[in-house]
C-alpha positions, 0 to 999 in steps of 0.5 A, spaced: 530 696 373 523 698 374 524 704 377 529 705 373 525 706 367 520 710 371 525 715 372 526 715 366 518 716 364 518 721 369 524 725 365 521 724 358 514 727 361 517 733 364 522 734 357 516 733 353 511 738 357 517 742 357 517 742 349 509 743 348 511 750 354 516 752 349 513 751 343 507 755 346 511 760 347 515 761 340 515 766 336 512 762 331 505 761 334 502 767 336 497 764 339 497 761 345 493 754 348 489 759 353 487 764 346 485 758 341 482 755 347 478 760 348 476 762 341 474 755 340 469 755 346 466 761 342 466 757 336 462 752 340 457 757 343 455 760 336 455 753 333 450 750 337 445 757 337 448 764 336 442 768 335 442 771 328 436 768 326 432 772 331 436 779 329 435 778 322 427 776 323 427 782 329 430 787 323 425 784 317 419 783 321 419 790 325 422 794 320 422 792 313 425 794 308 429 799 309 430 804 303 436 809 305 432 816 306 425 813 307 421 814 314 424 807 315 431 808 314 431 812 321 426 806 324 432 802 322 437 806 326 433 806 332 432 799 332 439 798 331 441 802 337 435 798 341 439 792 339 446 793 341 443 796 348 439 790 349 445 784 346 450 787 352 454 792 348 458 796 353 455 803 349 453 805 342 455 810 338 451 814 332 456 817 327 451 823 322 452 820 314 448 825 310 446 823 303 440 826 297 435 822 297 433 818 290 425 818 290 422 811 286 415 813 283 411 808 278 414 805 272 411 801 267 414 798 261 409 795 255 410 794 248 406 798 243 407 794 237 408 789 234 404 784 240 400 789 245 403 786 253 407 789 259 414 788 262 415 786 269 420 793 270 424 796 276 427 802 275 435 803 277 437 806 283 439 814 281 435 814 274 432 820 271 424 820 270 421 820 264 416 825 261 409 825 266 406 821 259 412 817 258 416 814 253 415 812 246 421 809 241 423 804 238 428 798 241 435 797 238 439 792 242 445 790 243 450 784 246 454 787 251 457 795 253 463 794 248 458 793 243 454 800 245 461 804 245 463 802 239 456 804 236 454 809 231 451 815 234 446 814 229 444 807 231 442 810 237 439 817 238 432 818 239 431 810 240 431 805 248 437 802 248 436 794 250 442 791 253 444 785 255 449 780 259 447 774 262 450 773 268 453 767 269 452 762 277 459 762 281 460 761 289 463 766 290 459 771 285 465 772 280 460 773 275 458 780 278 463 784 276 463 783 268 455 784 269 454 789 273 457 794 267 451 795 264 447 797 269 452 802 272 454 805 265 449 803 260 445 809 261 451 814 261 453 811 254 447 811 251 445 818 253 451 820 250 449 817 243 442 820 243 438 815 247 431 817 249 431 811 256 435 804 257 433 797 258 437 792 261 436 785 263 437 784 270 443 783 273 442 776 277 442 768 276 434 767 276 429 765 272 423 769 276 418 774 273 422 779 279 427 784 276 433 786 280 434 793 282 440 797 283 444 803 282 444 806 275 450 810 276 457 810 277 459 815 283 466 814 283 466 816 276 462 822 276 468 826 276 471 824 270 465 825 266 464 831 264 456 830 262 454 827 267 458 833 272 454 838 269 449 835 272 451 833 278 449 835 286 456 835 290 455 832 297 456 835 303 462 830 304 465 833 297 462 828 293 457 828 287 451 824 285 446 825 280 441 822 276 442 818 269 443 821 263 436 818 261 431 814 265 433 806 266 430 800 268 432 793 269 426 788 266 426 781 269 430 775 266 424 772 263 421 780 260 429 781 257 428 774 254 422 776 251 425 783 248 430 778 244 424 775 241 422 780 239 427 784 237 428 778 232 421 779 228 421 782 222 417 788 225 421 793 228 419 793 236 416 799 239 416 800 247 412 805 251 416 807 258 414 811 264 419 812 270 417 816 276 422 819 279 427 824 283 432 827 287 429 829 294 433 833 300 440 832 304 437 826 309 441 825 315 442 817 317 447 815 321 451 809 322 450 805 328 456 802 331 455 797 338 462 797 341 466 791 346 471 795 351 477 791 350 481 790 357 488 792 355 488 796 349 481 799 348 483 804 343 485 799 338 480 796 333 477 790 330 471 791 327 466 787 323 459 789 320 454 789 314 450 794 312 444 796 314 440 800 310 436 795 303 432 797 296 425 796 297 423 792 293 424 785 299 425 785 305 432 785 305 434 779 309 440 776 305 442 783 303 444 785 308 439 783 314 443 777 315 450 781 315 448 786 321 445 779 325 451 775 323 455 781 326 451 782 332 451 775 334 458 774 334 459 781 338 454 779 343 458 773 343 464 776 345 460 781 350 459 775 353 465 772 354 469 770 360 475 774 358 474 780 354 480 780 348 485 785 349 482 791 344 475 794 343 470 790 338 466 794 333 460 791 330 458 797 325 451 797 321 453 801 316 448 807 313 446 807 305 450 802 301 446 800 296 446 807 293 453 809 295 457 807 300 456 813 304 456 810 310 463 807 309 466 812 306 464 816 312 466 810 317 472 811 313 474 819 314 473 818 323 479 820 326 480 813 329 480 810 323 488 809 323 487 805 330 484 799 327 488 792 326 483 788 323 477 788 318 471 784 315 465 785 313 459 780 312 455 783 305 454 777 300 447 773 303 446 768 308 450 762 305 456 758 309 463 761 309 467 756 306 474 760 305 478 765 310 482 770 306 486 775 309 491 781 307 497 782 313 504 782 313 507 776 311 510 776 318 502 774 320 501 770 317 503 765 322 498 768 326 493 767 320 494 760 319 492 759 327 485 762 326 485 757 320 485 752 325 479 754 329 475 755 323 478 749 320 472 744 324 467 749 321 468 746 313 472 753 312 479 752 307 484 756 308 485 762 301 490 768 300 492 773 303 489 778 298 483 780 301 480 787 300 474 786 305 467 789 302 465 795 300 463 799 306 470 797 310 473 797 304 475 804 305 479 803 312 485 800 306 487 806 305 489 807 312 493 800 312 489 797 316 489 788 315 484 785 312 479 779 312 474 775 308 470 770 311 467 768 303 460 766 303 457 761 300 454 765 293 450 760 289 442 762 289 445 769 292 444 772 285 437 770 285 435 773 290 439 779 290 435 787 289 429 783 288 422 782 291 424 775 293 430 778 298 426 775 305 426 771 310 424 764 308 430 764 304 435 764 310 437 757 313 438 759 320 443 753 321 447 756 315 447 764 320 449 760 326 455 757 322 457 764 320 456 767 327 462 761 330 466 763 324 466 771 326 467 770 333 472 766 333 476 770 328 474 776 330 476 774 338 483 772 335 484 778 332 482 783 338 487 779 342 494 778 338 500 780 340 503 785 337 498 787 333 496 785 326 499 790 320 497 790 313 502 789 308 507 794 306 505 798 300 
């Protein structure tokens, strides 16, 4: 009997291992236990210390901020390039992005009556100046942008516009978009109206006497303006930019609510502005691209990044200091590994962002840009990943549920399968490539975001570390599926 039941076992075990083999091999799963193994070793490995918070104090430390067009845009290049170099990237490409130059100057704000006292102000990326001697009027306020759209011209001409729309705090930044609106159009629809300069109140969740910065123009949607592409410089790429139709700046949080006090005393409000600023010459910056050779397929593509170039008000650690680390770490990661994945892995730090995606756009027209199967990008501060979003094919999303798996022990939850991947790779939809969003945690990322308190003291290290094991084991998975990740039909 007993050796009955051990012939017995001894089938069911060989049945049973025979299962677990097919089950493998389904075309269900298309990751297999070697594959996952893998990735979750390098998901350990960046757990336990990926490196990041050295990149990002290398980068905040030696170079600074990093306006696009300054002296230490191209410190930044070459300190990129030195980086990937010395993280063990097999080689390192400098792609030409050419762009004009905004140059900030002074800016001041103070009222004039009906009680004397200055403004914390910043200029908007892109304004205008004002008159060397500055501009004296009075403020007229308003809610919202509907609100200034639907004004009489009469309200407005020869007056500062106010505008304002507190931004609400959400993770996952939602409240961005509706508030961004008067910073991106305020100005072109105030100038319409007659409007000498517009004020704003920052676009940002603080409470600080910081103001935030950020473009004052929509580029996208010069060439529907017919004002504002009288005034405009076409690009060598064949787009446009051009300044303000009047001088903008964004007044602190603290400052905006102060203009609303203001505005409720029985006196008129009378506001002096002094904005210095211009348009310089074409620069040429570049985007620095650190590339992993894959051992079967080396001319497809994954790639990831964040860009490299900030404002200059910080120091541009959370936006983007900590994308480019991230990045970087998860790819010397892979460098590193005992097996490299089947396609090539680019880390990109792409070039001047902040005022115009310029390097994306440019990362967007190479001519491998249909090559690449998969792409992320990390723009949203240094905060904790908490949801993994893709865009693929329904037929990958098998694929798709199996790096959840992985990413699952890191407190990431499973999200849609309509991502659109951030600015600077947002341009590589066009050429049907599969997107993914690994979403940060953006909760105090407002606070922060464009001002003098972007810097490195606000980074939590163990959070970078977090981020870096999501990015290598997701981008390690993605290099090494077969086939290959397709975006959904169109």
């Amino acid at each position: 009997m007993r050796t009955v039941v051990l012939a017995v076992s001894v089938f069911v075990s060989a049945v049973f291992a025979g299962q677990l083999a097919a089950a493998d091999a389904a075309p269900s799963e298309p990751f297999s236990a070697e594959q996952i193994a893998a990735a979750t070793i390098l998901r350990d490995q960046a757990s336990a210390g990926s490196g990041a918070y050295a990149i990002v104090e290398s980068l905040t430390t030696e170079v600074g901020q990093r306006m696009a067009g300054s002296p230490a845009d191209a410190r930044a290049v070459a300190w990129a390039e030195a980086k990937f170099r010395a993280l063990g990237f097999d080689r390192v490409i400098l792609q030409p992005v050419r762009f004009p130059v905004w140059v900030r100057g002074a800016e001041s704000a103070e009222v004039v009556s009906p009680a004397p006292q200055s403004f914390a102000i910043t200029a908007l990326g892109w304004s205008s100046a004002t008159p060397a001697d500055g501009v004296t009027a009075e403020v007229v306020g308003f809610p919202d942008l509907e609100a200034l759209r639907a004004a009489d011209a009469g309200q407005v001409r020869g007056r500062i516009v106010y505008l304002t729309h507190a931004m609400q705090r959400r993770r996952d930044g939602g409240g961005y978009s509706k508030a961004v609106e008067i910073r991106s159009a305020g100005a072109e629809i105030a100038g319409s109206k007659g409007a000498l300069a517009v004020l704003i109140r920052s676009v940002g969740t603080d409470s600080h006497r910081l103001p935030h910065t950020g473009g004052g123009i929509s580029f996208s949607q010069i060439s529907n303006q017919p004002a504002a592409l009288k005034r405009a410089i076409e690009v060598s790429d064949g787009s446009y930019v051009a300044l303000t139709a009047v001088p903008a700046a964004a007044l602190s949080v603290p400052d905006a609510d102060q203009v609303e006090r203001l505005l409720k005393l029985a006196q008129p409000l009378v506001v002096r502005l002094k904005i210095e600023a211009r348009i310089g010459a074409e620069y040429t910056s570049h985007n620095v691209i650190g590339e992993i050779t894959g051992r079967e397929l080396p001319d497809e593509y994954v790639v990831i990044g964040g860009h490299l170039d900030s404002w200059d008000l910080g120091t541009g650690a959370i936006d983007d200091g900590a994308g480019v680390a991230i990045t970087m770490a998860a790819g010397a990661l892979i460098a590193k590994a005992p097996q490299r994945p089947r396609r090539s892995v680019r880390v990109v730090a792409f070039a001047n962002e902040e005022q115009g995606i310029f390097g994306g756009r440019a990362y967007a027209g190479r001519a491998d840009a249909a090559r690449h199967v998969a792409a992320a990008e990390s723009d949203f501060g240094a905060g904790r990943i908490y949801r993994f979003d893709s865009r693929v094919d329904p037929a990958h999303l098998p694929a798709v549920r199996q790096i959840m798996q992985v990413l699952f022990p890191l407190g990431i939850e499973a999200g849609g399968n309509e991502a659109r991947g951030g600015p600077d790779v947002g341009g590589l939809l066009k050429s049907g490539v599969p997107m993914f969003e690994l979403r940060q945690d953006g909760s105090d990322y407002f606070d922060l975001h464009h001002t003098a308190d972007d810097t490195l003291d606000k980074i939590d290290p163990l959070a970078l570390d977090q981020n870096v094991a999501a990015y290598v084991a997701f981008t390690w998975l993605a290099a090494d599926v077969l086939p290959a990740l397709k975006a959904p039909a169109p």
